[in-house]
N, C-alpha and C positions, 0 to 999 in steps of 0.2 A: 492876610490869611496865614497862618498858621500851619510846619509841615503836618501838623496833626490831622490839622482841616484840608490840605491841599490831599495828602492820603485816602482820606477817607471819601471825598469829593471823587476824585481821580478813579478810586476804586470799585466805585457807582458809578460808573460812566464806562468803565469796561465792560462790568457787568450787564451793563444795557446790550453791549455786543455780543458776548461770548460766555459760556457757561464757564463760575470761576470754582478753582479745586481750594476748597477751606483750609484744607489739613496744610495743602501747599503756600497760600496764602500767609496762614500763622508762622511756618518755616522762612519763609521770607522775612514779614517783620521781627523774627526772632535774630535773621542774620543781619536785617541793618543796624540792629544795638551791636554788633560785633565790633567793628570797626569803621572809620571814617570811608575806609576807600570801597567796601563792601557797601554801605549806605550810598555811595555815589553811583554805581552801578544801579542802584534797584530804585533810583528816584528820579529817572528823567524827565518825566513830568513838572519835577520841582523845578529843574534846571531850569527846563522852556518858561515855565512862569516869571525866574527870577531875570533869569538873562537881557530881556529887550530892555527893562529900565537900569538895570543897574551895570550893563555896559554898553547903554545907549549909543557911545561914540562910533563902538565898534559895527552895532547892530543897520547901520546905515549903510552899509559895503553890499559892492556886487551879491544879486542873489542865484545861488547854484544850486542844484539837485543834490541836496547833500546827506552824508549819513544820517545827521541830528543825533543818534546817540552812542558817538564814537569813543574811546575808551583805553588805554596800552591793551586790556584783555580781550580786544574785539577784533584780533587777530591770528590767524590760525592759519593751516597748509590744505591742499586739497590736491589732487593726482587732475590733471588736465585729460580730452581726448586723446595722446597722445603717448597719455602714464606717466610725464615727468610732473615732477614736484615742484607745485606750486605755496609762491607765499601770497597772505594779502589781507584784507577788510574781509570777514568773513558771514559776517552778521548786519543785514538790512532795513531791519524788521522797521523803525521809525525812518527810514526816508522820508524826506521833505525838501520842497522847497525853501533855502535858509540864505540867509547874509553867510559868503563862505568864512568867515571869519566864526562863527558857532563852530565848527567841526576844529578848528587850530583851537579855539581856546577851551573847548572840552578834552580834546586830547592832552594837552600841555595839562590842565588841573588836575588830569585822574594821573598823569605823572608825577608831579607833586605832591599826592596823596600817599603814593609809592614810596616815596621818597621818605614823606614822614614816618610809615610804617617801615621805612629800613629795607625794603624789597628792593629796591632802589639804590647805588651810592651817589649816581650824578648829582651835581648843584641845581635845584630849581633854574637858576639863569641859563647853565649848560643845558638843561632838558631843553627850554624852552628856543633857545636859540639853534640845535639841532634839527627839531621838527620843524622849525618855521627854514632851515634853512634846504632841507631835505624835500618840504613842499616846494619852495619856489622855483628850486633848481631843475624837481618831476613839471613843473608845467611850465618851463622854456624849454624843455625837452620835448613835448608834445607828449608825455608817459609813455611806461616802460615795462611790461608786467614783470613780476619778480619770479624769475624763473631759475629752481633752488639746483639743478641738472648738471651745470656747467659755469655757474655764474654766482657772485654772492656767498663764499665760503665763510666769512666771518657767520652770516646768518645761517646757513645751511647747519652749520656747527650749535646753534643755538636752536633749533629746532629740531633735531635728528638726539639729543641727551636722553639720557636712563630713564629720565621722566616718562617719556613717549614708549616704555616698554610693550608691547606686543600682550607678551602672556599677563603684566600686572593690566593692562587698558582691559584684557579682555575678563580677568578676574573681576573686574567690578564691575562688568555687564553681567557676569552669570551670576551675581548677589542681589540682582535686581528684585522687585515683586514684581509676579504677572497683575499684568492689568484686570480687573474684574469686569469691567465691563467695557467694549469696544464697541464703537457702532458698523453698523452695516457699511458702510459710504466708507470708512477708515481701514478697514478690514480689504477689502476691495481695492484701496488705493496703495493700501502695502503690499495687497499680494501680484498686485499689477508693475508693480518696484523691484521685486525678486529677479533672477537670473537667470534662474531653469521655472518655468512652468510647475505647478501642480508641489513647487516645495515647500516643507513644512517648517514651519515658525512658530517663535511662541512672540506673543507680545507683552512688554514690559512697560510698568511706568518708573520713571526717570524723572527724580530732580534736580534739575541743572538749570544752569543760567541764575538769573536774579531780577533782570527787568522781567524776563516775562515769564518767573515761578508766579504760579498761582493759574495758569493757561491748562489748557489738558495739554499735552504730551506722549504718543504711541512710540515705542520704538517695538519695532520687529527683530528678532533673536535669530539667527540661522546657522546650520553647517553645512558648507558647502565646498564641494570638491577640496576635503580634507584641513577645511579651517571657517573663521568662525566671521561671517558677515552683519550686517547693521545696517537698518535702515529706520529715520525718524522723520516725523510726521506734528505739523504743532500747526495752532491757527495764528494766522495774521488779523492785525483789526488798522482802524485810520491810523495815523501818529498821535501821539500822545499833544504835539503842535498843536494838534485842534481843538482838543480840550482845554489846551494852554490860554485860549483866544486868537491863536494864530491863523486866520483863516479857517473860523469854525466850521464853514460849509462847504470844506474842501476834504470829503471821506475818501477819495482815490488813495489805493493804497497803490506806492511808490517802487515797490520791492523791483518787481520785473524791469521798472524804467533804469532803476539806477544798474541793475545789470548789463543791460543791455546797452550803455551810452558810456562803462567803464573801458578804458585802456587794459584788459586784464587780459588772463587765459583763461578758459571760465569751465568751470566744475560742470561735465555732462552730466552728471546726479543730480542735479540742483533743479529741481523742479518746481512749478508753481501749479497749484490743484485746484483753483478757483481762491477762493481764500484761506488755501492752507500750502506751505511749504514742506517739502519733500526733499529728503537730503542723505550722501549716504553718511556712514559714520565708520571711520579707525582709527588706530593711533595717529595715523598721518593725513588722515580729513576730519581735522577736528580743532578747535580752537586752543592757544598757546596760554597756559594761565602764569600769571605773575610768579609763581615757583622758578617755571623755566628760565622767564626771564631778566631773574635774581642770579640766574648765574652765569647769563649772558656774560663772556668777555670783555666783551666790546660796547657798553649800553648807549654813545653816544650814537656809536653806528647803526645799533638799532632804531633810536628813539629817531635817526634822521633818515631809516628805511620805511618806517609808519609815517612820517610825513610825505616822504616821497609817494607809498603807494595814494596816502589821500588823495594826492594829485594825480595819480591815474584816475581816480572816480572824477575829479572836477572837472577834468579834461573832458568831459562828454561834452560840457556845455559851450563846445565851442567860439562861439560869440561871446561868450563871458569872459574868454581867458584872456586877452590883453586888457580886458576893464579891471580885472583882479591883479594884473599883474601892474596896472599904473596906479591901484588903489594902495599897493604895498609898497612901492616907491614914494607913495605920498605920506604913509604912517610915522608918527615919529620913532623912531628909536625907544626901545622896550615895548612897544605898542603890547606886545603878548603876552610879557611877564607881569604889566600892569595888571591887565583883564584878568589875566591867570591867578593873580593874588586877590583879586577881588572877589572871584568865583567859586576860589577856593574856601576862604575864610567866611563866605555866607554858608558854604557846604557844612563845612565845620560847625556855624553856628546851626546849623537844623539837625545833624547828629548827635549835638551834646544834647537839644531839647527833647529830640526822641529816644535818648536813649536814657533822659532823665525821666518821662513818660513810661517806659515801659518798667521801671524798677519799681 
């Protein structure tokens, strides 16, 4: 099959779940002809399809509750109950049950893709040997959440930049469009997210992300006690796993488990509404994009803080973690730059055909 065919497949199969936004949709496939590492992001699907044969060796390893569609940009800060700043995994939406070795070698690939787009300076073997060393080290620790308050200045430093400005974040929520049509049930679940009772909002659509542009999308606009609040609203459906063939008759959506079973500090906002997630949103609850961390100081140290925190999610699986940990004692040497090259250069080859496709 064909990424032409797996798209179009894939994209009939959401739409059996959830009402899909066309305009958004087109802006999608418009952004994976953009670049390699842009196409990586908005093709998970393809991954899950390619991944079980063609890094078979790897695919046989302990299996964890894992992200499945993890990524360097699937990282971002969030304020804890307690108002410090937190770092971590910020985006759930394809949990699954996986070989944890899926979440190392998708992370390590979409580093590599960075790399080639130059957002990146680390060596492919440096990336890779940082997050593999960052993970193994977070799960003989028992995980650690990344708490940015007092601890962790190299990255605190990498997420607190110009980037993250206040008044340009908030500039480009008041450019937003209002939404035309919001349903009842939506309406109701934002105004129930608010702060003060009875406050007025407007609601906005927003396109952002890439795996899951083309989904509806509310965010709520506010002012409140002399500045400017956010709250968004999106549906969840199964993982894209199951459409993959990966346990086709396993529609459990995973979002709240893998919460719930992380070593983290965990975002009070963070809601689950039935099948839609609820979250807030500011410069400093919001995810890190490869900009930021192009001008990261330190990228080793980063790339082996994203390992590390994977390993707070892995950690949940208790019983799993000395099987993982004697399964990577037993890997040969490059075990991950191996996979990593292979994962990547199938990426590559379905970005040059779609992007030969769309001209």
């Amino acid at each position: 099959m064909t990424i032409i065919q797996a798209t179009r497949e894939y994209e009939a199969w959401l739409g059996r779940h959830i009402p899909i936004l066309k305009p958004d949709l087109t802006l999608k496939h418009r952004r994976m002809a953009e670049d390699a590492f842009c196409f990586f992001r908005a093709t998970f699907y393809r991954w899950m399809q390619l991944i079980p044969d063609l890094c078979a060796d790897c695919f046989d390893a302990p299996s964890v509750l894992s992200v499945g569609d993890l990524h360097v940009e699937n990282y971002g800060t969030w304020r804890d109950a307690d108002g410090r700043l937190i770092w971590g995994i910020n985006d759930f939406d394809e949990a699954f049950p996986l070989p944890y070795t899926n979440d190392l070698i998708r992370l390590a690939a979409s580093a590599w893709l960075a790399i080639e787009l130059e957002h990146l300076t680390a060596s492919p073997a440096t990336a890779c040997a940082s997050i593999l060393d960052g993970y193994t080290s977070g799960l003989e620790a028992g995980g650690a959440p990344f708490v940015l308050s007092e601890n962790h200045r190299w990255l605190r430093d990498t997420v607190t930049g110009k980037l993250r400005d206040p008044t340009l974040y908030w500039q480009k929520f008041a450019a937003l469009p209002t939404a035309q049509r919001v349903p009842a049930k939506i309406l109701a679940l934002l105004r129930d997210a608010q702060p003060q009772k009875n406050l007025a909002f407007r609601v906005a659509h927003r396109q952002a992300g890439l795996g899951s542009l083309g989904r509806e999308r509310y965010t709520a606009l506010a002012d409140w006690c002399g500045g400017k609040i956010a709250r968004e609203i999106k549906p969840l459906v199964p993982s894209a796993c199951t459409w993959a063939g990966l346990r086709p008759a396993d529609t459990h959506i995973y979002y709240a488990d893998i919460l719930r079973q992380s070593a983290r500090a965990p975002d009070p906002f963070l809601a689950l509404q039935g099948t839609w997630i609820l979250r807030r949103l500011s410069p400093y609850c919001s995810r890190l994009e490869l900009s930021a961390l192009a001008l990261a100081r330190e990228e080793e140290k980063v790339l082996w803080g994203m390992g590390r925190e994977l390993a707070n999610v892995h950690v949940g699986a208790r019983a799993a973690v000395p099987r993982i940990l004697r399964d990577l004692r037993g890997r040969k040497a490059k075990w991950l730059r191996r996979a990593t090259e292979i994962m990547t250069a199938a990426t590559l080859r379905d970005w040059k055909a779609w992007r030969k496709r769309r001209r």
